[in-house]
N, C-alpha and C positions, 0 to 999 in steps of 0.2 A: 349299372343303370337299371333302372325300374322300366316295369312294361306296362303297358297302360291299366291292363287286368288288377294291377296292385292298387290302384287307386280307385277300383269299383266299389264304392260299397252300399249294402240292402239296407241299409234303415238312417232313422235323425239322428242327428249328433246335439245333445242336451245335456248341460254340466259336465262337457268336458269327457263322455262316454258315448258311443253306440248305445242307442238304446232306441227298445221300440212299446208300443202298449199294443197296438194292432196285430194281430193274426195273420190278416189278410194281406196278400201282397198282390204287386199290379205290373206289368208289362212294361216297359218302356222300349219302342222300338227304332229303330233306323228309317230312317223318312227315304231311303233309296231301295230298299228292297222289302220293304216291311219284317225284315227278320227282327226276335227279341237279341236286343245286347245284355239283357236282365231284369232283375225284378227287385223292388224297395216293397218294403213293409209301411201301408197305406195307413196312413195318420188321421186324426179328426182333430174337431175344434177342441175334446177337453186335451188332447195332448199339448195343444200350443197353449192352453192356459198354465198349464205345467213346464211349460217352457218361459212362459212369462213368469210365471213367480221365480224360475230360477233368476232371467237375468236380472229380476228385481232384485231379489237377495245378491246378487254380486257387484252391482252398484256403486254401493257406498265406499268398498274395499276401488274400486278400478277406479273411479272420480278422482278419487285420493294417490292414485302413483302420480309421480312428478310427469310434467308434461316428457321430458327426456327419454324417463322408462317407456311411457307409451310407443313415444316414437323409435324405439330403438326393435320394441316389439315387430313392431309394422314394419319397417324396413328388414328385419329376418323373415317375414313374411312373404314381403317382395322379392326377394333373393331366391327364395323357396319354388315361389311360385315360377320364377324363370330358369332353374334347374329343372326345374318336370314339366319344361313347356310344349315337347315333344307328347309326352303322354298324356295332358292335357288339351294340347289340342287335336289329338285323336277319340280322345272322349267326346268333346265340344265337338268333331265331323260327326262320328257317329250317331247321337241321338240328334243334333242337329239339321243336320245335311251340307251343314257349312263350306264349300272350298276349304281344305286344308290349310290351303295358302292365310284365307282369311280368317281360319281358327287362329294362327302365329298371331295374325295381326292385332286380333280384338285379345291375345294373351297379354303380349306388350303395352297394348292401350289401355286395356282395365287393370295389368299391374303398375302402369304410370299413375293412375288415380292414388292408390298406394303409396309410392314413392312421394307424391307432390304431399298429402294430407302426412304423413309422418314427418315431413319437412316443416305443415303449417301448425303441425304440432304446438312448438315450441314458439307460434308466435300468433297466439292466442289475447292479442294484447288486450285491456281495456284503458282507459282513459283517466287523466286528472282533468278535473273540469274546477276553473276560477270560481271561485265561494260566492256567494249572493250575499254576504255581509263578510263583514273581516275576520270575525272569529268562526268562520264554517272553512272545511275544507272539502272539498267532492271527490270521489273516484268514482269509475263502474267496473267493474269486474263481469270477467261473460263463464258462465259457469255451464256443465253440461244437462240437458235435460231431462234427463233420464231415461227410461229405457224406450227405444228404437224398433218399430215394427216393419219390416223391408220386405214389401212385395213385390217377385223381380220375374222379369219374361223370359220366353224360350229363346227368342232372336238375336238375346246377348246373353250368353248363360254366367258368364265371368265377369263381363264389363259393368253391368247393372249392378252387381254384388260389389264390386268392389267401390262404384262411383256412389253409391248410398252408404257401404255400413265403413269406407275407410276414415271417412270425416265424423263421422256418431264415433269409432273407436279412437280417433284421434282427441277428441276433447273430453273423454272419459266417460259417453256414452257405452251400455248394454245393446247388445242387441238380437232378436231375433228375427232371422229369412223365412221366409217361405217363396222357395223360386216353384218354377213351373213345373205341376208334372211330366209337363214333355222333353223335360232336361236336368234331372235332378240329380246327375251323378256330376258332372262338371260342379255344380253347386257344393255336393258333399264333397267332394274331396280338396276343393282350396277348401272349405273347413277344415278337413284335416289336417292340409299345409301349416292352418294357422294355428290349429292346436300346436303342430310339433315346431312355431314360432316361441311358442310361451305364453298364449293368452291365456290366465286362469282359468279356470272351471266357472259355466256360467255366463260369461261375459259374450261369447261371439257362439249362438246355436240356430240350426238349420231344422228345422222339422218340414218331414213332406207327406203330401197328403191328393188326394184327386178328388177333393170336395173346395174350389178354391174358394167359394161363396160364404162358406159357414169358419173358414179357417179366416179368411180375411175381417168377419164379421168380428169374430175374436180379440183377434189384434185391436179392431176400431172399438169395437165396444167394454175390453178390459180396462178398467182404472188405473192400471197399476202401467199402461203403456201412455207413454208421453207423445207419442209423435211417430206419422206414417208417413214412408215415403214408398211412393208406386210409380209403376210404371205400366203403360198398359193402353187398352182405350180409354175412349170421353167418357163411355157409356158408366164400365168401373168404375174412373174415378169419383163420378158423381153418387153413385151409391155409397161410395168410400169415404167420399166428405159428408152424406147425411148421417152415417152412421156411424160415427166422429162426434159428430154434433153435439150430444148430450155429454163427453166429456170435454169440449172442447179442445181439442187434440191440434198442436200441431199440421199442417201438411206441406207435404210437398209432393204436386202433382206431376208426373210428365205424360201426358194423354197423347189422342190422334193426332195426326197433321195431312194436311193438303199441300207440300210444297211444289209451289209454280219453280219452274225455269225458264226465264225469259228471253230471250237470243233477241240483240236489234240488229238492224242490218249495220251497223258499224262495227259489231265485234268482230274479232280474231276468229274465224267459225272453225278452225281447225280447234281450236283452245274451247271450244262451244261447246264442240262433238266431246272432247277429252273429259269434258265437265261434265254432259248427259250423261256418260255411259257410267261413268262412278258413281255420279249422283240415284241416276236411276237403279242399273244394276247391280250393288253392291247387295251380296246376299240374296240374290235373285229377285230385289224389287223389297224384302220383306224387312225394312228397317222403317223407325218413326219421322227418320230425317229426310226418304227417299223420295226422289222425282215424282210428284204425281200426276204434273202438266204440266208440258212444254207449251211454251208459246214464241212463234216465231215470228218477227216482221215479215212482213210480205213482200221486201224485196229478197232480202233472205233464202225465204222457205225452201224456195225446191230443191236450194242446191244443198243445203241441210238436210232436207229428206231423206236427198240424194246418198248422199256420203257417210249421213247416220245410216242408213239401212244397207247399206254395203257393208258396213262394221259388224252392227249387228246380226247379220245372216251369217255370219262366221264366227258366232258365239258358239260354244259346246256344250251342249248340257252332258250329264253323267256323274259317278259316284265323287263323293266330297276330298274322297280322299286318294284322287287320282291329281295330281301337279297340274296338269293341264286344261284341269274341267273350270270352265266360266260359271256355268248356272249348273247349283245342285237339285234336290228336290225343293216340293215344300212340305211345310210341316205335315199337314195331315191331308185329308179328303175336302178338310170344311175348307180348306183354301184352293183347293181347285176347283172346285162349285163356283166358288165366287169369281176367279178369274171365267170361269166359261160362261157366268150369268151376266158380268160387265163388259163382257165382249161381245155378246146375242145382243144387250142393248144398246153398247154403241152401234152396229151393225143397221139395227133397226131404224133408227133415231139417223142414219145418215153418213156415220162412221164406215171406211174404208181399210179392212186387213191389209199393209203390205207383207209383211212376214207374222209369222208362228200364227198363234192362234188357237192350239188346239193343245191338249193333255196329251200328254205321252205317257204311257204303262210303267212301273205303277201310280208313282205320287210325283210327275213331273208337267213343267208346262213351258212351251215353248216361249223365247223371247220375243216378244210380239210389238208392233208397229202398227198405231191407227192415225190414220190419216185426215182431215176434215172434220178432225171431232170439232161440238160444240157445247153451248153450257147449257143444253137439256140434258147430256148423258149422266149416268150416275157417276162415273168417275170424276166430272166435273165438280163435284160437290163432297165425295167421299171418298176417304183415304179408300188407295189400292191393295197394298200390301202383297203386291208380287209382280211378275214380270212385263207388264204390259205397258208400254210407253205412248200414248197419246197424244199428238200433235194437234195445238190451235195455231190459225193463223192472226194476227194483228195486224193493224192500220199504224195507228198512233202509239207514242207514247201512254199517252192516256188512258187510252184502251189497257192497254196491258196492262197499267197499275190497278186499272178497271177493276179485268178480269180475274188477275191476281189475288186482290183483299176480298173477290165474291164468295168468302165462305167463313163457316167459323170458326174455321181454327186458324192457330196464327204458329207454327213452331219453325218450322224452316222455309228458306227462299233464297234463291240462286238468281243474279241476271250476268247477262255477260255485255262488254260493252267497251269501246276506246276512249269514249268522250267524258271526261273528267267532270263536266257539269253537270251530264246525263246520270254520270254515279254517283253523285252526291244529291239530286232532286229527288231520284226513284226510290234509294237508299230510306230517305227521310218521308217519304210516300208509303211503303211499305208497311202493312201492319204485323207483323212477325216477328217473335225474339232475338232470329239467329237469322242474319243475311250475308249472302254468301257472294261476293263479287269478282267474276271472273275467277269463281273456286269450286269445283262440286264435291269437293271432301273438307267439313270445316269441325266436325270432331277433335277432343283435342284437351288434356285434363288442365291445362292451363286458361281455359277461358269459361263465362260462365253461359252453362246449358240449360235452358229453358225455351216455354214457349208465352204467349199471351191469348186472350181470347178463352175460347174453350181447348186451345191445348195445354194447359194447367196453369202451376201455380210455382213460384219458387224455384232457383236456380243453383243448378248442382256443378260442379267442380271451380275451377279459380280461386279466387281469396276471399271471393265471396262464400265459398262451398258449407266452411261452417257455420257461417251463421243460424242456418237454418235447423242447427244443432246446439243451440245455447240457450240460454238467458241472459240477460242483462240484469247484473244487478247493478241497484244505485245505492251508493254510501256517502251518508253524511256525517262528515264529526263536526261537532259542534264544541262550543266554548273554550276557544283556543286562544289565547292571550299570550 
């Protein structure tokens, strides 16, 4: 058995080699104690152009293996990656801060993307379509689009990588990652997995770099790249889609979110709380699916209050890679600014601390519980991205759908409820891609994940997953007698 140290490695992986152009290398540290776990060879924008002409040039050979080979590839891939799931996801704690627990988890969930997309491999179907005079016959065929630019976060270091480039490898899509500086070794090394899967030379490269602006500009601005998928903020993606734009590119967006969780007073509030605490705390708050307001009826609330923050006061923060730790760090410093600045302004604004509230030494922040929020605060309107759960209270039904769609982004939403006609009104109320009813965990490679509004654009895993990686061709034969 390997030890995670084997799977470290300083520089991109480009046609099928280690290989680096840069000199300079850069830090990547542990979010729980700020120590370095190592150092990558710091990339720029002409290396990924060089990365882009490779998986151009490997293209035409990869399009061309039978849908079978692809998928047989992918699934040794899959197998790979769940034999070194142990030392992968002590990589994924480490630069992370992950719970251990939930590095296993998001290992298994992003090599399911894997597993499902080398399955939809081989059923790539297109269509006969009835002739529009007698001697015409139609088909369509859905063909790959060539090469693939994948911009992936620190939040999922595996998951993201796998849920964009297994569906682009599965229909004979190139492609090249660019994940986050803050997590680039979990990145490189299922590269490597999949090299020593058997993907050719060219076909699947990773370059990393801590300029993410001018490498992304890259990817949208080369000709020679068909299609981006990101993941990230609104803010990114919209620069991402202008500068797209001149070659018309493909995209597929998955941006910010504001997801409400609704509690009425007819649900299960045992099943409520089970649902907040996943919803919210999973990864210490720092996911795109996560809790960002609770809303509770008002017959409800206090006993929810109540019983939520009994839960939560016996959350554990500490290192990721201890069994027992709830909440690990956060990424860096710019995320605790921000929870200490959304906390001064709900405070301000009228907002009530019951628990945490404050930064813990070095890169940690307490699970935190505000009470009588309203929708002047900023977390009303803008995603959190870490531990702080905020409580509104509601009247009506109405109200809640209300306060619910008052923002722009549309990607997740959770209500919880008994009444069968309540869950099919709010359901269809709701402006949001992905709703979540009496469920605070709805992740999941078999369905399709997106959001609406300004949380992007296009929807990643299900059967829907490829699409978003083809063309449609249309064929007509003519004069058939």
């Amino acid at each position: 058995m390997s030890t995670y140290k084997e799977l470290l490695f300083d520089r991109s992986f480009v046609n099928g080699e280690w290989t680096n152009q840069g000199t300079e290398k850069f830090d990547v540290k542990n979010p729980f104690d700020l120590s370095v776990i190592g150092q990558v060879h710091d990339e720029d924008r002409t290396f990924v152009a060089k990365a882009i002409d490779v998986a151009h040039a490997a293209f035409g050979s990869w399009k061309s293996k039978s849908a079978k080979e692809r998928s047989a590839i992918l699934l040794k891939w899959f197998d790979l990656i769940h034999q070194h799931k142990d030392e992968l996801a002590q990589i994924m704690t480490l630069e992370s801060g992950k719970p251990i627990v939930e590095s296993k988890g998001e290992i298994d969930y992003g090599a399911a993307y894997i597993q499902w997309f080398a399955e939809e491999a081989k059923r790539n179907y297109g269509d006969v379509i009835p002739g529009f005079t007698a001697d015409k016959r139609i088909i369509t065929l859905k063909e790959p689009i060539g090469v693939v630019g994948a911009i992936t976060p620190w939040n999922f270091p595996l998951a993201m990588i796998a849920r964009k480039i297994a569906p682009a490898l599965a229909v004979g899509c190139t492609v090249v990652v660019r994940p986050s500086e803050e997590t680039p070794f979990t990145a490189l090394a299922i590269n490597y997995l999949a090299n020593l899967a058997g993907f050719p030379r060219g076909v699947y490269n990773t370059v990393v770099g801590t300029d993410p602006s001018e490498m992304g500009k890259e990817l949208c601005e080369n000709k020679k790249v068909a299609k981006i998928s990101f993941t990230g903020s609104t803010k990114v993606g919209k620069i991402l889609m202008s500068q797209s734009a001149d070659t018309l590119k493909k995209l597929s967006l998955e941006l910010g979110g504001n997801a409400p969780l609704i509690v009425f007073d007819d649900a299960d509030i045992d099943l409520a709380i089970k649902g907040a605490l996943a919803g919210k705390f999973r990864f210490g708050g720092q996911t795109c699916v996560c809790v960002n307001r609770i809303l509770v009826q008002e017959g409800i609330h206090d006993l929810f209050v109540e019983k939520f923050t009994a839960v939560v006061k016996k959350m554990k923060l500490g290192s990721g890679l201890d069994t027992d730790v709830n909440i690990g760090p956060l990424i860096n410093q710019r995320a605790i600014r921000r929870m200490e600045e959304m906390t001064q302004d709900a405070v301000v604004k009228g907002g009530k601390v019951l628990t945490g509230g404050k930064a813990v030494a070095p890169q940690f922040f307490e699970p935190t519980i505000i009470v009588d929020a309203n929708e002047s605060m900023e977390f009303a309107h803008n995603e959190i991205f870490g531990p702080i759960a905020p409580i509104f209270r509601f009247k009506t039904e109405q109200d809640a759908v209300r306060m619910a769609n008052d923002t722009v982004y549309g990607l997740a939403s959770y209500f919880f409820t008994n009444d069968l006609n309540r869950s099919w009104r709010v359901r269809e109320q709701l402006e949001y891609g992905i709703v979540g009813i009496n469920e605070g965990l709805i992740s999941s490679e078999v369905v399709p994940f997106g959001g609406v509004k300004e949380s992007g654009q296009g929807r990643e895993g299900s059967k829907y997953g490829l699409d978003s990686y083809v063309d449609i061709k249309y064929v007509c034969i003519g004069g058939i007698v």
